[in-house]
C-alpha positions as CSV (number, residue, x, y, z in Angstrom):
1,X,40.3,17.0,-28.7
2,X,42.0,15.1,-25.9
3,X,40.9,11.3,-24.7
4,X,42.5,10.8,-21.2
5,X,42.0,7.4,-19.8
6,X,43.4,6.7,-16.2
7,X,44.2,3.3,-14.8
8,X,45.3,2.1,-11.5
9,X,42.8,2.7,-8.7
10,X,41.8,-0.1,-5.9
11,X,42.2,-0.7,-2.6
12,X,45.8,-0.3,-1.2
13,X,46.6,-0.2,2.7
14,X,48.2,2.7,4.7
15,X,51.8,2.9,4.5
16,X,51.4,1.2,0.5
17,X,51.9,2.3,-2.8
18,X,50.2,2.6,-5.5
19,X,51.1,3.8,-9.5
20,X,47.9,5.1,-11.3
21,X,48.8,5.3,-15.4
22,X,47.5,8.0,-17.8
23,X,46.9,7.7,-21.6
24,X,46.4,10.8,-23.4
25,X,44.7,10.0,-27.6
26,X,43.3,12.2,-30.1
27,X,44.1,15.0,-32.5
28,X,46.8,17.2,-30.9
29,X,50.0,17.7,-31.8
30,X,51.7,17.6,-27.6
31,X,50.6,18.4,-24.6
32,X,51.2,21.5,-22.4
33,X,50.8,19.9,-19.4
34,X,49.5,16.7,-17.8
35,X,48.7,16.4,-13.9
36,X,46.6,15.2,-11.4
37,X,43.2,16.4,-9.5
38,X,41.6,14.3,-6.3
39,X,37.8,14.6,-5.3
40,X,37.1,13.0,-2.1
41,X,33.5,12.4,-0.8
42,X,31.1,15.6,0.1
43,X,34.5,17.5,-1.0
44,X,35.4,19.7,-4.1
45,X,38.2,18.7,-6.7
46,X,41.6,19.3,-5.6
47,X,45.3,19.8,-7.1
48,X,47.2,16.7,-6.2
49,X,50.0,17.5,-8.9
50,X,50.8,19.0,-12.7
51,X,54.5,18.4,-14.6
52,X,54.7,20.5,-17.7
53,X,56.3,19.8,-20.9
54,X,59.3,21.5,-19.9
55,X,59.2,19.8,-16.4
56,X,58.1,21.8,-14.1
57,X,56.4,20.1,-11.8
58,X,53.6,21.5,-8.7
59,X,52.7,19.4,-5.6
60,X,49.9,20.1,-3.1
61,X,51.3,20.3,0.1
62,X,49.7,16.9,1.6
63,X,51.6,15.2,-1.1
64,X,54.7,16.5,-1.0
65,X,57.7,14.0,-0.5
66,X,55.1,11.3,-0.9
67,X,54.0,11.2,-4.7
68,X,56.1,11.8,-7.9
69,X,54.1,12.7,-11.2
70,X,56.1,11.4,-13.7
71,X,55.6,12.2,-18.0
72,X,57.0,11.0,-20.9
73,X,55.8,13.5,-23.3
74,X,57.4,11.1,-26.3
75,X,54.7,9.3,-26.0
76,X,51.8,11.3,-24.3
77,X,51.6,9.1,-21.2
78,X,51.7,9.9,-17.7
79,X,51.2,8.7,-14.1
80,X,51.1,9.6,-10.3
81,X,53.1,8.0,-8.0
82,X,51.7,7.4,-5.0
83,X,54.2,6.3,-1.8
84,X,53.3,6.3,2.1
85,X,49.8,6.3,1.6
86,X,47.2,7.7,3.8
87,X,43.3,7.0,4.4
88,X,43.0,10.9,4.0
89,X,44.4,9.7,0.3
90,X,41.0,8.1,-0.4
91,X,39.5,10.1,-3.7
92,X,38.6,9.9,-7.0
93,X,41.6,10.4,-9.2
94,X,41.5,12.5,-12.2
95,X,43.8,12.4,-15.1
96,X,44.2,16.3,-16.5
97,X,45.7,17.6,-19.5
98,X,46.2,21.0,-21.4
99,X,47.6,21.6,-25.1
100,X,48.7,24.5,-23.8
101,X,49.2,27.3,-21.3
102,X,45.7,28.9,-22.0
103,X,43.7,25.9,-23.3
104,X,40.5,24.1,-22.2
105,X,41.5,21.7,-19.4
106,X,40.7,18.2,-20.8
107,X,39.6,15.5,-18.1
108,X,39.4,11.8,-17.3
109,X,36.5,9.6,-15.8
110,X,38.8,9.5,-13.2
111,X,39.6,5.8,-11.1
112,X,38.9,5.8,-7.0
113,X,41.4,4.9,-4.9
114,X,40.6,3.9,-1.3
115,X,43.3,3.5,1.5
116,X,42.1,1.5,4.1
117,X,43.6,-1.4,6.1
């Protein structure tokens, strides 16, 4: 079992940045990969960004250049980096995590962020 607890989320006005933390617990012994998933309202969960263990990383397009996803797999912690924010960035935030390739995809309660001036 994976615990993932994100952190981070508020208000934050276009242009801004904003870091959002993630805190992976529980009985495992590492983590495939951690990344990122945004649900905006009336809309379905999206890919924002994943980083593997090995460092591969994946970026929806309407992130790209703009937000970083970075891991320190040391310590199972890891966080999105959110730069030149937009009010089409307004969504939940979701902290995901996988023990491996194949596994169960293991969810946080995810933290809203709202971009707004």
């Amino acid at each position: 079992q994976v615990q993932l607890v994100e952190s981070g989320g508020g208000l934050v006005q276009p242009g801004g940045s904003l870091r959002l933390p993630c805190a992976a617990s529980g009985s495992f012994s590492g983590l495939y990969s951690m990344g990122w998933y945004r649900q905006a309202p009336g809309k379905q969960r999206d890919l924002v960004a994943t980083i593997t263990s090995g460092g591969t990383t994946n970026y929806a397009d309407s992130v790209q250049d703009r937000f970083t996803i970075p891991r320190d797999s040391a310590k199972n912690t890891g966080a999105l980096q959110m730069n030149s924010v937009k009010p089409e960035d307004t969504a939940v935030y979701y902290c995901n995590a996988r023990t491996s390739y194949y596994g169960m995809p293991y969810w946080g309660k995810g933290t809203l962020v709202t971009v707004s001036s």
